[in-house]
C-alpha positions as CSV (number, residue, x, y, z in Angstrom):
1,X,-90.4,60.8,41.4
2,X,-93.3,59.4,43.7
3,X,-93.9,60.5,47.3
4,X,-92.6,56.8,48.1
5,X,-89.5,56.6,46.2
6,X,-88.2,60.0,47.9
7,X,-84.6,59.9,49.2
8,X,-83.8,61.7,52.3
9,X,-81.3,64.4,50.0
10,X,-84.7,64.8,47.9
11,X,-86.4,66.9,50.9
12,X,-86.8,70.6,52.5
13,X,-83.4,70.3,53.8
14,X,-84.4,72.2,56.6
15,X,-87.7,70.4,57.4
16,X,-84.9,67.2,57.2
17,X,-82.8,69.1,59.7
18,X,-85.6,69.5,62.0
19,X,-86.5,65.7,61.8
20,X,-82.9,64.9,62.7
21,X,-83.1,67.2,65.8
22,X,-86.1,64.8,67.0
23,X,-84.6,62.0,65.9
24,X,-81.3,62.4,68.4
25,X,-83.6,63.9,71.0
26,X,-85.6,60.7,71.5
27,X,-82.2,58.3,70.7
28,X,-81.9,58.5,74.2
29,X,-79.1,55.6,74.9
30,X,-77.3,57.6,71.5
31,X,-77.1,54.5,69.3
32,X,-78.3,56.0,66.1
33,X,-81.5,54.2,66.2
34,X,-84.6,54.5,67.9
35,X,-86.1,51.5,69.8
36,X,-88.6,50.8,72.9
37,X,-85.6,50.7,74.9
38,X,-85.0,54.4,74.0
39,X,-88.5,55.3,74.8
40,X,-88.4,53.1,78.5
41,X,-85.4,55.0,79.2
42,X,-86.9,58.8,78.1
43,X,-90.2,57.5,80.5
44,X,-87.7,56.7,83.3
45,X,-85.6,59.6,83.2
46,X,-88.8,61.8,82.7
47,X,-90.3,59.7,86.0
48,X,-87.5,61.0,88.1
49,X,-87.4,64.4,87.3
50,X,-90.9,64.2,87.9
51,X,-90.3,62.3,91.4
52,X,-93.6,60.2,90.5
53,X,-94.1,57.0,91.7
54,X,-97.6,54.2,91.6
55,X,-99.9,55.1,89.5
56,X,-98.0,58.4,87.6
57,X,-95.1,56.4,87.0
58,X,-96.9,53.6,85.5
59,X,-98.9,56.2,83.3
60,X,-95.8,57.6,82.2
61,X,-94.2,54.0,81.4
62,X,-97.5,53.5,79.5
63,X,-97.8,56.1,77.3
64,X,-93.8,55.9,76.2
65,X,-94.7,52.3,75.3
66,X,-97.8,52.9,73.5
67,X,-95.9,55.5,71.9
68,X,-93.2,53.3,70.5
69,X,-95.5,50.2,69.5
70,X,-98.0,52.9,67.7
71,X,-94.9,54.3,66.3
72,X,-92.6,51.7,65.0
73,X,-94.9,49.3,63.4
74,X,-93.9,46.0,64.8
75,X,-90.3,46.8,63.9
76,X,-87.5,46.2,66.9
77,X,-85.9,49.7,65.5
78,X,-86.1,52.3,63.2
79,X,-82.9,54.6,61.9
80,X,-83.1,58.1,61.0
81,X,-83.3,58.0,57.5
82,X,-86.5,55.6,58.0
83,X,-88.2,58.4,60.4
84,X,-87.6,60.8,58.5
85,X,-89.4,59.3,55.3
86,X,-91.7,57.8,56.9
87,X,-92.9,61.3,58.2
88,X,-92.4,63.0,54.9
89,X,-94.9,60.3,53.4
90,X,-97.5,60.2,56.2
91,X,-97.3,64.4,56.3
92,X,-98.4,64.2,52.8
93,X,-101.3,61.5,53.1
94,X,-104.2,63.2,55.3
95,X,-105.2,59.6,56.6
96,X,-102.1,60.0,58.6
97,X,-103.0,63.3,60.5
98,X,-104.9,61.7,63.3
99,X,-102.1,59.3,64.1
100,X,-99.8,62.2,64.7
101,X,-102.0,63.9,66.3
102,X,-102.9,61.0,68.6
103,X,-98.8,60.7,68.8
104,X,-98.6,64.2,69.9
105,X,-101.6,64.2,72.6
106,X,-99.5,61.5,73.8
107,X,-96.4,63.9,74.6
108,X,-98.5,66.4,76.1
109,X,-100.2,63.8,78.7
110,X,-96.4,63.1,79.6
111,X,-95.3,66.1,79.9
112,X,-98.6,66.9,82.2
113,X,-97.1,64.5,84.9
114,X,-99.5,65.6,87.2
115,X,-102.7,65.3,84.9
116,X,-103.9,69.0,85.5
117,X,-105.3,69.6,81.9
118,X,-101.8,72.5,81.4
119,X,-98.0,71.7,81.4
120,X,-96.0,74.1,83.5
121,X,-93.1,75.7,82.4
122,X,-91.4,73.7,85.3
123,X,-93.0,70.2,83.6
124,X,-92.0,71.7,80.4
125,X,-88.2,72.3,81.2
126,X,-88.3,68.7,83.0
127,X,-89.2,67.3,79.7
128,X,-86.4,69.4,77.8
129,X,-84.1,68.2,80.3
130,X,-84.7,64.7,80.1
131,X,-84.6,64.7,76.1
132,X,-81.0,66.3,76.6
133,X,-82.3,70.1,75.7
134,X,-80.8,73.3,77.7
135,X,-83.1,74.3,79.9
136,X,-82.5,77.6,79.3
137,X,-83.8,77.2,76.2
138,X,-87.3,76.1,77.3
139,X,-88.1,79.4,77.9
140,X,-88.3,80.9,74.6
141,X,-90.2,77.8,73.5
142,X,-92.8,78.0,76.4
143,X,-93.5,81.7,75.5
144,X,-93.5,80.7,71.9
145,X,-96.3,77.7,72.6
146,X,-98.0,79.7,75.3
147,X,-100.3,81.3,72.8
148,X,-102.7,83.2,75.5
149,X,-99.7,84.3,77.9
150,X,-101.2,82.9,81.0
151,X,-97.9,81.0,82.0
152,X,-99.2,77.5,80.9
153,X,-99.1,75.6,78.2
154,X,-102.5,73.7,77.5
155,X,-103.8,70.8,74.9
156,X,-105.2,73.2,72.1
157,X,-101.9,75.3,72.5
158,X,-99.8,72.6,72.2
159,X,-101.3,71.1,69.4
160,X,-101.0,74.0,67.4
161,X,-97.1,74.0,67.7
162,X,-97.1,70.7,66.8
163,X,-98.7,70.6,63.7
164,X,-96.8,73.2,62.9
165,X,-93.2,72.1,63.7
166,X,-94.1,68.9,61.6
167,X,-96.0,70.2,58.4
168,X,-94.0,73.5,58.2
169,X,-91.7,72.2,55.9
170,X,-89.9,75.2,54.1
171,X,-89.7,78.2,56.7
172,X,-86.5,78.2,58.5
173,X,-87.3,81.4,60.7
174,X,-90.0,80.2,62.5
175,X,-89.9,79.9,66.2
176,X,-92.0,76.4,65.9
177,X,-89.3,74.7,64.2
178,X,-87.7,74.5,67.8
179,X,-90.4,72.5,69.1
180,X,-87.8,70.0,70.1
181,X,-85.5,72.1,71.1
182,X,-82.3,74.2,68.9
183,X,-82.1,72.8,65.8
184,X,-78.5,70.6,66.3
185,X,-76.2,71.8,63.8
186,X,-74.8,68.3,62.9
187,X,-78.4,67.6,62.3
């Protein structure tokens, strides 16, 4: 069976299970599909955590934007079972691998609300928060992601979580496959 033809049953299951955790974490209104709404109301909720306002706000209204029109390719919404293949098949195709990472630098410019160059543990929890994640459980993922110990989180740091949460698709005890927070057991 070709790459392209997968079915969602046909992959890791617990790559799939991680891919369904980000998939409810960014269905922020809970409909079962994504959509630029969700995305306006994730860059919203993250503004007033943030308390910004002018130019901040708009920035973070920008990059959720961008991020869903670079995202869902003209479509009006995209289901979970279409994320989740379409990740499978762009993980496997190198041409892909600056897209995600120009997705992920995204994230980490929203999460530095403040445009320092390092996301806080305080941004970092504000961004759990707002994507419906304990807290609490920020911790664990900040220490985890904060590969030097100096109690930020900067863009090479980052990055290297990333790419691993996304193309580790057969460990299941890793601490990156938390990236978006406890893996959801319904997931």
């Amino acid at each position: 069976m070709s790459k392209s033809s997968k079915k969602v049953e046909d992959l890791p299951k617990y790559w799939v299970k991680k891919m369904r955790t980000q998939f409810k974490r960014f269905d922020a209104d809970g409909d079962g599909v994504l959509t630029k709404a969700d995305h306006i109301l994730i860059a919203e909720r993250l503004i007033k955590a943030g308390n910004l306002s002018g130019e901040e706000a708009n920035r973070v209204h920008r990059i959720f934007t961008f991020l869903w029109d670079d995202f869902s390719t003209s479509k009006t919404q995209m289901t979970e079972e279409e994320m989740i293949l379409n990740n499978f098949k762009f993980i496997h195709d190198d041409r892909f691998k600056p897209w995600f990472e120009d997705q992920y630098k995204l994230y980490y410019d929203a999460m530095d609300v403040k445009k320092t160059g390092q996301i806080s543990l305080e941004n970092f929890k504000s961004f759990y928060a707002v994507l419906g994640i304990d807290a609490t459980f920020a911790d664990a993922v900040f220490a985890y992601i904060d590969d030097d110990s100096n109690g930020l989180i900067n863009r090479g740091e980052f990055m290297t979580a990333a790419e691993e949460y996304l193309y580790d698709i057969f460990a299941d005890d890793s601490a990156n496959n938390h990236f978006w927070g406890p893996l959801l057991e319904d997931a």
